[in-house]
FIKE-569046 format. One record per residue (C-alpha): residue in three letters; chain; x, y, z. Coordinates in pm, 1 decimal. Layout:
<atoms>
ATOM     r   c         c1         c2         c3
ATOM   ALA   A          X          Y          Z
...
</atoms>
This chain:
<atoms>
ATOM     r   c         c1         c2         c3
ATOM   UNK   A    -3555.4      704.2     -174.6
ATOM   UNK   A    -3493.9      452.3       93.2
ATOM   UNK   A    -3460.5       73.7      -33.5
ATOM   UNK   A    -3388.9      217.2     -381.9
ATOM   UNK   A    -3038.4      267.1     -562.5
ATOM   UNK   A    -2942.9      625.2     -633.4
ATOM   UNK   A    -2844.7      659.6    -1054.5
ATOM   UNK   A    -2540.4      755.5    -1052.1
ATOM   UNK   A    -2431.2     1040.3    -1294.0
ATOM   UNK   A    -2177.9      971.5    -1570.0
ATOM   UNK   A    -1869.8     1070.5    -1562.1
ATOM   UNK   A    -1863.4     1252.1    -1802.6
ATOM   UNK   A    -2068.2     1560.4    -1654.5
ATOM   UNK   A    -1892.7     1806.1    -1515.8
ATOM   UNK   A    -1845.6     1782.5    -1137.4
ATOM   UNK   A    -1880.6     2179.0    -1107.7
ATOM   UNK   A    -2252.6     2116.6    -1278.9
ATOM   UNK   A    -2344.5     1841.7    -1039.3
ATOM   UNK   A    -2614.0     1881.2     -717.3
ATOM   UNK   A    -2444.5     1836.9     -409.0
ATOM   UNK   A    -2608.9     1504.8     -397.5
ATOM   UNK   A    -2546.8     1398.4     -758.8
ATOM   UNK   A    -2160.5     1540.1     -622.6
ATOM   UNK   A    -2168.5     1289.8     -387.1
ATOM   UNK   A    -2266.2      981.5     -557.5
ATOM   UNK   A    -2069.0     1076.6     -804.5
ATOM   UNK   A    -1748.1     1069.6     -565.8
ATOM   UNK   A    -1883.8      813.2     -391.2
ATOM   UNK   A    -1906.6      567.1     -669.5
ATOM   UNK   A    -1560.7      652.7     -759.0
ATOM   UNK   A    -1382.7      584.5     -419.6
ATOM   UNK   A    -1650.8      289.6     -320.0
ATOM   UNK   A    -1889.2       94.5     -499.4
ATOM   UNK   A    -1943.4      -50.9     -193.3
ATOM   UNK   A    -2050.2      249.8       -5.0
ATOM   UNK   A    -2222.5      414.6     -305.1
ATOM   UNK   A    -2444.5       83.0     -291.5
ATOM   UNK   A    -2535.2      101.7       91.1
ATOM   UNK   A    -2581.7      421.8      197.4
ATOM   UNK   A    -2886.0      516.2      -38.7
ATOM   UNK   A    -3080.4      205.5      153.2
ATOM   UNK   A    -3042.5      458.4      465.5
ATOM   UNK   A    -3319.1      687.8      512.1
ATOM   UNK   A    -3325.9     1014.1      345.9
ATOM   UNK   A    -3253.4     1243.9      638.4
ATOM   UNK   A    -2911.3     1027.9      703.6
ATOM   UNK   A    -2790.2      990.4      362.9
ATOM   UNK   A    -2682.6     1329.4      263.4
ATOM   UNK   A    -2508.3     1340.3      579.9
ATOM   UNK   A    -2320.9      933.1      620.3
ATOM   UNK   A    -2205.5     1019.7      246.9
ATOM   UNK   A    -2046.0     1316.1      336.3
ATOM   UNK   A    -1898.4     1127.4      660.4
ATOM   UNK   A    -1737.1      892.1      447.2
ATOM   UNK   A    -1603.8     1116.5      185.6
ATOM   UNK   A    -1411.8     1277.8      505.7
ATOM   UNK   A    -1298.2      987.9      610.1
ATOM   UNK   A    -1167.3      863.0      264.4
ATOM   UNK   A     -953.4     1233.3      200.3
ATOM   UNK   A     -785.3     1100.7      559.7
ATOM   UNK   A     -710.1      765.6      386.8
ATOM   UNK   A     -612.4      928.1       58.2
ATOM   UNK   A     -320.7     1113.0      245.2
ATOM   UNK   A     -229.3      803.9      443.3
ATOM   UNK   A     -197.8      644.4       93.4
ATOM   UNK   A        6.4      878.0      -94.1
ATOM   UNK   A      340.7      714.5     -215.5
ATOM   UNK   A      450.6     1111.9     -265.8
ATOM   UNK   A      404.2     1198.6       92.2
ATOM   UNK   A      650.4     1227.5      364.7
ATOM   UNK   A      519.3     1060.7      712.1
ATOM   UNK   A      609.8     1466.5      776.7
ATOM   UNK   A      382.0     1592.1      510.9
ATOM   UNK   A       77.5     1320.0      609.5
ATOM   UNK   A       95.2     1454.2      949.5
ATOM   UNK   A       58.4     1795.8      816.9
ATOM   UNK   A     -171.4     1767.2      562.9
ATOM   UNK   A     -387.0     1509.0      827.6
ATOM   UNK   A     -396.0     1838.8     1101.2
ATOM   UNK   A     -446.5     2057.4      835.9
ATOM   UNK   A     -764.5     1872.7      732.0
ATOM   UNK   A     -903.4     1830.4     1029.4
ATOM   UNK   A     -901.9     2210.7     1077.1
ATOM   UNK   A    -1059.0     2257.3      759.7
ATOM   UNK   A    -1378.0     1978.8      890.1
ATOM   UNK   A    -1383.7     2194.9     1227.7
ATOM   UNK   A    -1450.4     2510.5     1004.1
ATOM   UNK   A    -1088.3     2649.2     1192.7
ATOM   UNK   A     -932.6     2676.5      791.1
ATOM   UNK   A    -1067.4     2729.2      456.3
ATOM   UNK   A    -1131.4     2429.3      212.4
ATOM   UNK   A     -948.5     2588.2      -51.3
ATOM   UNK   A     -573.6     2633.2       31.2
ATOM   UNK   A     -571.6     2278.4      162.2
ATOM   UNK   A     -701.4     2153.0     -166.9
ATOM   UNK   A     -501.3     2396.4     -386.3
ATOM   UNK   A     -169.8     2214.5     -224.3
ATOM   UNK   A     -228.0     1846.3     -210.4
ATOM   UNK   A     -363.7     1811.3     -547.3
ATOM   UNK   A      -72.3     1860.6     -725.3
ATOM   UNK   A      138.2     1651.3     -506.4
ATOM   UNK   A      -76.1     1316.5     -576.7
ATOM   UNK   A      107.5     1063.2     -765.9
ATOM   UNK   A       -2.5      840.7    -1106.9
ATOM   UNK   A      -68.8      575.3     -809.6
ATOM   UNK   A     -358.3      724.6     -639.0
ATOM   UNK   A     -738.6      654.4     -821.5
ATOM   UNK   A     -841.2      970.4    -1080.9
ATOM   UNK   A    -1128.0      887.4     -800.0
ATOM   UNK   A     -924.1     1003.9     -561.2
ATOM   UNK   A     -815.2     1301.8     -727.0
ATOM   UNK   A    -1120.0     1398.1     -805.8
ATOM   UNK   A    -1231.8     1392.9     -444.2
ATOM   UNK   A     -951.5     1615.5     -340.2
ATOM   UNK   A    -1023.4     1862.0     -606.2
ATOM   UNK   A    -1340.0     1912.7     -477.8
ATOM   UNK   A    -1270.2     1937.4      -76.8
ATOM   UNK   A    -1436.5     2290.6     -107.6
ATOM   UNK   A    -1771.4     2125.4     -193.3
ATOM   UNK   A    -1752.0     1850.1       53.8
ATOM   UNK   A    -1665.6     2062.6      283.3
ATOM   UNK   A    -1944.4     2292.4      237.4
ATOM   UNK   A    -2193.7     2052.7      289.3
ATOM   UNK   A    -2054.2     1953.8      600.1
ATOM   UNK   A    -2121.7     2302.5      710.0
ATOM   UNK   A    -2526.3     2237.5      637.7
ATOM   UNK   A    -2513.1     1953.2      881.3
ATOM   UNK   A    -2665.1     2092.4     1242.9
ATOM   UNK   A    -2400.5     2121.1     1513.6
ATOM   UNK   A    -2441.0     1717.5     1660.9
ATOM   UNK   A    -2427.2     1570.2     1330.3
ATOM   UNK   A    -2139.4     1835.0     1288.2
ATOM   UNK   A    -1948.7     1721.8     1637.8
ATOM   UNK   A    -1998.4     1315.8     1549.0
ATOM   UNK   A    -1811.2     1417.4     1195.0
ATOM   UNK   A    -1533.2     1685.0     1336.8
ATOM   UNK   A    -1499.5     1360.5     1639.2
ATOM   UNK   A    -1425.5     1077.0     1386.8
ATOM   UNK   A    -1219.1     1271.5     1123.5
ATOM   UNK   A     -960.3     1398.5     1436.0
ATOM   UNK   A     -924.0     1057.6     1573.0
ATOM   UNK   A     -884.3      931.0     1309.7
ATOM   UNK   A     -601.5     1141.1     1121.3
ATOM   UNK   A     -438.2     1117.7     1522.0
ATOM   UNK   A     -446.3      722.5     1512.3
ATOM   UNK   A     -329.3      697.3     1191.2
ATOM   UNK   A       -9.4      894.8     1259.4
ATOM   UNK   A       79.7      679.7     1494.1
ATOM   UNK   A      120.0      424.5     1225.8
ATOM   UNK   A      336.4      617.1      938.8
ATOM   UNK   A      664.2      577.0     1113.5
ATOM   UNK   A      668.8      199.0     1165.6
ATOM   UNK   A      845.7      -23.2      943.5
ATOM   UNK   A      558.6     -234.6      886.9
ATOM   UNK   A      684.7     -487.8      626.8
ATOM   UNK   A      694.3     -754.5      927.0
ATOM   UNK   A      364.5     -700.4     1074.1
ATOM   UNK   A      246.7     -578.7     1372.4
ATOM   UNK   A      363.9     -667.7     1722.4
ATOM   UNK   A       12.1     -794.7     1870.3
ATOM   UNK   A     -369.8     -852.9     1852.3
ATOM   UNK   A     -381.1     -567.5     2063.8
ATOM   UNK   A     -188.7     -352.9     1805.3
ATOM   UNK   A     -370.8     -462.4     1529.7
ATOM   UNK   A     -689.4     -372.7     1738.0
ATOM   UNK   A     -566.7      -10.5     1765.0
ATOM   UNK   A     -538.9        4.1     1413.9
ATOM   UNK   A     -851.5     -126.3     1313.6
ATOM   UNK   A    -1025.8       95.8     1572.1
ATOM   UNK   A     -873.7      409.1     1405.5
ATOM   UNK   A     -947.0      316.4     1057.1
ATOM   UNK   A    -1319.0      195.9     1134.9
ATOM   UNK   A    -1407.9      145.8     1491.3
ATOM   UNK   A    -1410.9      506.1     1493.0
ATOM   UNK   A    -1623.8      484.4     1206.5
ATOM   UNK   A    -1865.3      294.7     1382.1
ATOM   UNK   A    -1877.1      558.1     1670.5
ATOM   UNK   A    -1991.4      854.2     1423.6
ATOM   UNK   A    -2247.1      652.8     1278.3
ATOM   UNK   A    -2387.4      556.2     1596.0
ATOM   UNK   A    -2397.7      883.5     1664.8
ATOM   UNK   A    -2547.0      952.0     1375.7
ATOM   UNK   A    -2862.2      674.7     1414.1
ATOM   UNK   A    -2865.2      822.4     1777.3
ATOM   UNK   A    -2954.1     1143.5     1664.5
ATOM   UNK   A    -3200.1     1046.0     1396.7
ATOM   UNK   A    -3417.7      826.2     1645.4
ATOM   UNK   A    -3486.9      853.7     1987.6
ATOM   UNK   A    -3567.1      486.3     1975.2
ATOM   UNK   A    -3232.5      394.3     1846.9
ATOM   UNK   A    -3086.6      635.5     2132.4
ATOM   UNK   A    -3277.4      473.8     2399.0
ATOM   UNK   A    -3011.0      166.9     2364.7
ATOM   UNK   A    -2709.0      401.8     2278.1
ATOM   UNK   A    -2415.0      271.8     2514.8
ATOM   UNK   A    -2490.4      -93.2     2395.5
ATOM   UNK   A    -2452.4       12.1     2034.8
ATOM   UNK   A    -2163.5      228.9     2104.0
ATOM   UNK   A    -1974.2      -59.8     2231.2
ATOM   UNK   A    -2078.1     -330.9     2008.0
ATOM   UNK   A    -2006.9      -28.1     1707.4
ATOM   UNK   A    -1621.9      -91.7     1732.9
ATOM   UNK   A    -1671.2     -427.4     1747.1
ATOM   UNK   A    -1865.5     -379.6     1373.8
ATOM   UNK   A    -1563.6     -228.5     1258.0
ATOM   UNK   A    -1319.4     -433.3     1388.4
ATOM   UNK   A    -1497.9     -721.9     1201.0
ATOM   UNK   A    -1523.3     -551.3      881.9
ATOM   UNK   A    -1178.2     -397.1      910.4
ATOM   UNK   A    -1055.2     -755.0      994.4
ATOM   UNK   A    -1198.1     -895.7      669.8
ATOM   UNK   A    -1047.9     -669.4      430.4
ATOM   UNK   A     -690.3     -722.1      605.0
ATOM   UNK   A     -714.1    -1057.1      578.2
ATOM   UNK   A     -837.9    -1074.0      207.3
ATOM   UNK   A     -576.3     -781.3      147.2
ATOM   UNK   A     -273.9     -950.3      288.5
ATOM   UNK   A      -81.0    -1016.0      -63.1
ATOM   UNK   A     -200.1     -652.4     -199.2
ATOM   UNK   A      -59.9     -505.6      130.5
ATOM   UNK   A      250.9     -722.1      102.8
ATOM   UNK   A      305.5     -600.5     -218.0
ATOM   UNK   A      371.0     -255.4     -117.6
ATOM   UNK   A      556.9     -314.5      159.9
ATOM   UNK   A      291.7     -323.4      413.4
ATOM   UNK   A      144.9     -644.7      670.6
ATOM   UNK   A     -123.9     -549.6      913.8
ATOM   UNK   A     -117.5     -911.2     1048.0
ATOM   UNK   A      -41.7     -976.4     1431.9
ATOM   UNK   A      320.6    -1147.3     1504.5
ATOM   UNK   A      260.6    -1274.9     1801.7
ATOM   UNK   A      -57.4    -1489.1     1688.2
ATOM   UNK   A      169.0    -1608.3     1401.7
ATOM   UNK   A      483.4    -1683.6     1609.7
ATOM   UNK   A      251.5    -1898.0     1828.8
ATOM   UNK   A      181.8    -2111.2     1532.3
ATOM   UNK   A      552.5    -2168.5     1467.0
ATOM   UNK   A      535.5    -1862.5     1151.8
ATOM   UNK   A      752.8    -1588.8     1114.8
ATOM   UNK   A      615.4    -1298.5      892.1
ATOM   UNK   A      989.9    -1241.8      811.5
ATOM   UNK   A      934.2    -1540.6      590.1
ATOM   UNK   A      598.7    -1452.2      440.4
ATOM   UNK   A      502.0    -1473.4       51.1
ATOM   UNK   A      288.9    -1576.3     -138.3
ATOM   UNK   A      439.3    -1936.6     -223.9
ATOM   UNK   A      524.2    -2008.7      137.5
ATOM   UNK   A      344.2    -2286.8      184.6
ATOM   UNK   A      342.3    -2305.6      532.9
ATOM   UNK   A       70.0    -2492.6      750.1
ATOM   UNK   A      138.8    -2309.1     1079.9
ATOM   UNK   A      127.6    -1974.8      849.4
ATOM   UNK   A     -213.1    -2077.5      773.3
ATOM   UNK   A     -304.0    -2221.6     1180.3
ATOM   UNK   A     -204.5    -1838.5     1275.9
ATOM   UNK   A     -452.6    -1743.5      976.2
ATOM   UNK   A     -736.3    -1942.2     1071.7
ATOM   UNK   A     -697.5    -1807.4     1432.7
ATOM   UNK   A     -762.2    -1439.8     1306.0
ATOM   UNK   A    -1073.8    -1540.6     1047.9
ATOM   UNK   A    -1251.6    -1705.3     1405.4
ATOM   UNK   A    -1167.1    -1364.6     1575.9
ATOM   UNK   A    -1314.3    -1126.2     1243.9
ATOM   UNK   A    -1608.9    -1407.0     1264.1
ATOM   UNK   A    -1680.1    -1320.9     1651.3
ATOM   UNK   A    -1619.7     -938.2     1579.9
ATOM   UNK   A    -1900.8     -993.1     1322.4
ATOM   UNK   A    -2133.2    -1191.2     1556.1
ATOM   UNK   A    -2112.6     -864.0     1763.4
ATOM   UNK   A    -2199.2     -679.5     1424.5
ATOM   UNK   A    -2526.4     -943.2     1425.7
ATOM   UNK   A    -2594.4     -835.0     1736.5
ATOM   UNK   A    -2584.6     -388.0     1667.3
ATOM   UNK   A    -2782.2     -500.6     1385.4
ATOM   UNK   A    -3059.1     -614.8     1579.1
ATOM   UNK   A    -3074.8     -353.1     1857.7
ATOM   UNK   A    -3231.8     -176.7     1536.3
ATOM   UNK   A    -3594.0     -106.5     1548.9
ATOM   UNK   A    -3735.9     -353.0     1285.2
ATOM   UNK   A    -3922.2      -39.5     1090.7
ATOM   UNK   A    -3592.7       95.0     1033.4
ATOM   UNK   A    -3559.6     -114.8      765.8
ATOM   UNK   A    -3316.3      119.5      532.7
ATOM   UNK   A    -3106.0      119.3      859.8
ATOM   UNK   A    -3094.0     -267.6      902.7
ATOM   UNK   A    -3045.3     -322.4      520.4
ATOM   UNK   A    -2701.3      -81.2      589.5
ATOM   UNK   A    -2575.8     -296.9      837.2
ATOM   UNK   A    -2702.3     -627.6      737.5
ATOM   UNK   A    -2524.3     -576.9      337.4
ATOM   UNK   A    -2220.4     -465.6      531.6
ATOM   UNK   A    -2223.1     -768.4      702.5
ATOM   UNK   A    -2298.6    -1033.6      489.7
ATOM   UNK   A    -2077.2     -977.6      229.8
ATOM   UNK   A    -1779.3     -952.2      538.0
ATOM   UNK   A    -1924.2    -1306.5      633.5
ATOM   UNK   A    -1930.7    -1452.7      239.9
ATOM   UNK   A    -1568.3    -1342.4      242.9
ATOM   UNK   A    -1441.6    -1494.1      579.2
ATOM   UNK   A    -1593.6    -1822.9      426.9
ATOM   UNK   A    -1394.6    -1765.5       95.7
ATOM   UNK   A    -1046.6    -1695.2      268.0
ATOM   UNK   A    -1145.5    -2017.1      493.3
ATOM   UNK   A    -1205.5    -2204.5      186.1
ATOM   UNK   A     -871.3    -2070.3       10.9
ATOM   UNK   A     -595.0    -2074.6      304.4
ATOM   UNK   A     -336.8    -2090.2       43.5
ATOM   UNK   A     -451.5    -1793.5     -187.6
ATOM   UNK   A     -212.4    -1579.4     -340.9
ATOM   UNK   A     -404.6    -1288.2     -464.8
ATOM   UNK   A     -725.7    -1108.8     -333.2
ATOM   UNK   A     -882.3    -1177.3     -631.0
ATOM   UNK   A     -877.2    -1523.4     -538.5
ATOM   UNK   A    -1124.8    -1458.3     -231.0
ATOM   UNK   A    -1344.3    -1161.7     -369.4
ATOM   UNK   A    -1672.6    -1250.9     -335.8
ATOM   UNK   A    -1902.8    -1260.0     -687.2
ATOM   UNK   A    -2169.6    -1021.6     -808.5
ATOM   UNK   A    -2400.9    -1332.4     -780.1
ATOM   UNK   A    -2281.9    -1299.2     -421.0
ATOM   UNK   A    -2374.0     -997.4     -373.1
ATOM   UNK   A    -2693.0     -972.8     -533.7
ATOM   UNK   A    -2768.3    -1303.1     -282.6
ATOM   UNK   A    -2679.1    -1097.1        2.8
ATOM   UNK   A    -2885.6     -784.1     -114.9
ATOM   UNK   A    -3240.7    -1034.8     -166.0
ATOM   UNK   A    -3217.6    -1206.8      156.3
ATOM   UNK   A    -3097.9     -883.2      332.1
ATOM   UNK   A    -3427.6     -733.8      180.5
ATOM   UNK   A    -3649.7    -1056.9      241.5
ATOM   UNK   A    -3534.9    -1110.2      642.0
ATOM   UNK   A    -3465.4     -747.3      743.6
ATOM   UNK   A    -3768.6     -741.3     1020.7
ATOM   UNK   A    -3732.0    -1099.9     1100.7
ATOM   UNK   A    -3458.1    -1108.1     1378.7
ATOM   UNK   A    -3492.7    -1534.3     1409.4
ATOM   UNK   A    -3440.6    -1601.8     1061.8
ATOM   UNK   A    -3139.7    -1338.2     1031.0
ATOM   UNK   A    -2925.8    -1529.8     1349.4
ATOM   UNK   A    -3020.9    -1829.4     1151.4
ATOM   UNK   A    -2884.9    -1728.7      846.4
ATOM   UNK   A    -2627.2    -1583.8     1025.1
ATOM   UNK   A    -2510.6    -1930.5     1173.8
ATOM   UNK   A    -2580.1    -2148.5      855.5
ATOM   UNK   A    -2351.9    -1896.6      683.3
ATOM   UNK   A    -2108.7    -1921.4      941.0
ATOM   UNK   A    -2090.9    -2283.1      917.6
ATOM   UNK   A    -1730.4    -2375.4      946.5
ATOM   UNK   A    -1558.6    -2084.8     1015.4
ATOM   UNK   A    -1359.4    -2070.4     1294.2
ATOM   UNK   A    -1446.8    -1879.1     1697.3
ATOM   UNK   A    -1198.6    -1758.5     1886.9
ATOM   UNK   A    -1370.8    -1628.8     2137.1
ATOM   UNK   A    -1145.5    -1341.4     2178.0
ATOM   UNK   A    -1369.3    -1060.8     1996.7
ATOM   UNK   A    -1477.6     -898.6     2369.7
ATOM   UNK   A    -1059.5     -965.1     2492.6
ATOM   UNK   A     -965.7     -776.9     2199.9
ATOM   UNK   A    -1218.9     -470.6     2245.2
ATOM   UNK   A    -1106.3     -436.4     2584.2
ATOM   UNK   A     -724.6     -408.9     2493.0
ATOM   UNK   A     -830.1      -95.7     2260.9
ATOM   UNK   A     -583.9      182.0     2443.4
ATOM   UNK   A     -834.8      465.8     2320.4
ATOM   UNK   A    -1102.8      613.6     2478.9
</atoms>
């Protein structure tokens, strides 16, 4: 029901017993508590379908993140899938092969989720054919951007904002395409102002994208991984050469501060998508707006904590949360008092004023 939190089942219940929307949750909940907490606010004839959109896009990300894999075998395994989503290749071969070749590092979550492709994959089928093109659309550009990606030595960085743009754009921009798409096809209201929100979309998930590689930078750095920009550190006088976690450095955290004030204008854009929302829609706003709020809570934690170490050190509390779900809920239909809130949360964070430069430099179309 829209505005109320799905139960998940436990997990101990079989998952070949399960609905296929107790099968989602289910997964759901396992790969993103996040996720499994917004997308029942949507409204019910766009949750079966964004849950299943998501579970694609997290099998993508599952290959990406195999330590087992070959860059040769992701690229495989990445075509293969997308086959399998355009209905070109059965479910079950696909899933037969890559299960056994996960590692002890990948989430029993994760597993799980490939283990039961088939399923997902058959309720992508029930989908009608736009919802079905918007989901075939995002999963193929996104398994094609990420390739591009899983040859670089990427301990140092990237090269450039522009780069890192590219990146984000494939691993959510995208994301915020199908959606669109999505809320497009659900409501002619919603399509009436469809280019604006496609444009501002990749801006959303630039912003959110942004966030979690800046809150993520020791995790990342950990396994031999840095999503962060040179060039905006080299300005500062910071080599990511040098970068760990007892650096130190001030100009390490001047290039730092420059990227939060670009995630916070990529997330004023967000604001903005949110609002081109019909007010009724109020499931739909509440999806965005939770999205969004805890991306801003976290920008102000990282601002706060220049010199963390850990991303535990910037993860934003369940009292947090729960803050952002009320006065998501309270201010939904109220478009003054959410830019209000939107600037007395933002007090102190940093603008750029490079969120529109950088969604220009995207290189895909």
């Amino acid at each position: 029901m829209n505005g109320v939190q799905r139960r998940h089942p436990a997990g101990s219940i079989p998952l070949n017993t399960l609905s296929d929307d107790d099968l989602q949750a289910r997964l759901l909940d396992g790969v993103s508590r996040t996720f499994a907490l917004t997308i029942p606010q949507l409204p019910r004839a766009l949750t079966r379908v964004v849950a299943n959109a998501y579970l694609l896009c997290r099998i993508i990300d599952t290959i990406e993140d195999e330590y087992n894999l070959t860059s040769q075998q992701k690229r495989r395994f990445c075509q293969w899938f997308v086959e399998v989503v355009a209905a070109k290749q059965p479910a079950v071969g696909f899933s037969r092969e890559l299960t056994p070749l996960l590692s002890e590092h990948t989430l029993r979550a994760e597993h799980e989720l490939i283990q039961c492709v088939p399923r997902v994959i058959h309720i992508t089928k029930s989908f009608d054919s736009i919802q079905r093109s918007a989901l075939v659309s995002c999963v193929e550009t996104m398994a094609r951007g990420m390739a591009e990606f899983q040859d670089r030595d990427l301990r140092h960085g990237l090269a450039s904002v522009a780069e890192m743009s590219n990146y984000c754009y494939y691993v959510a921009g995208v994301v915020g395409e199908m959606l669109t798409r999505l809320f497009c096809h659900y409501s002619a209201e919603i399509a009436a102002v469809r280019s604006t929100l496609m444009e501002l979309s990749i801006s959303f998930g630039q912003g959110l994208q942004m966030t979690n590689i800046l809150k993520d930078i020791w995790d990342d750095r950990a396994r031999g991984v840095c999503w962060l920009p040179r060039e905006i550190f080299l300005e500062a006088g910071f080599d990511l050469d040098r970068l760990t976690p007892d650096h130190h450095s001030l100009a390490f955290r001047q290039g730092l501060r420059h990227l939060i004030g670009m995630a916070h204008d990529h997330l004023k854009n967000a604001l903005a998508y949110t609002l081109l929302i019909p007010r009724h829609e109020t499931g739909l706003r509440e999806f965005c707006l939770w999205a969004l709020g805890m991306a801003v809570l976290t920008l102000r934690k990282i601002n706060r904590h220049l010199d963390f170490s850990q991303s535990t050190h910037v993860k934003i509390t369940r009292r947090s949360v729960k803050s952002t779900i009320l006065t998501s809920r309270l201010m939904r239909s109220h478009d003054s008092l959410l830019k209000l809130t939107f600037c007395l949360a933002g007090l102190g964070l940093p603008s750029s004023g490079k969120a529109s430069t950088a969604l220009a430099n995207r290189t895909d179309s």
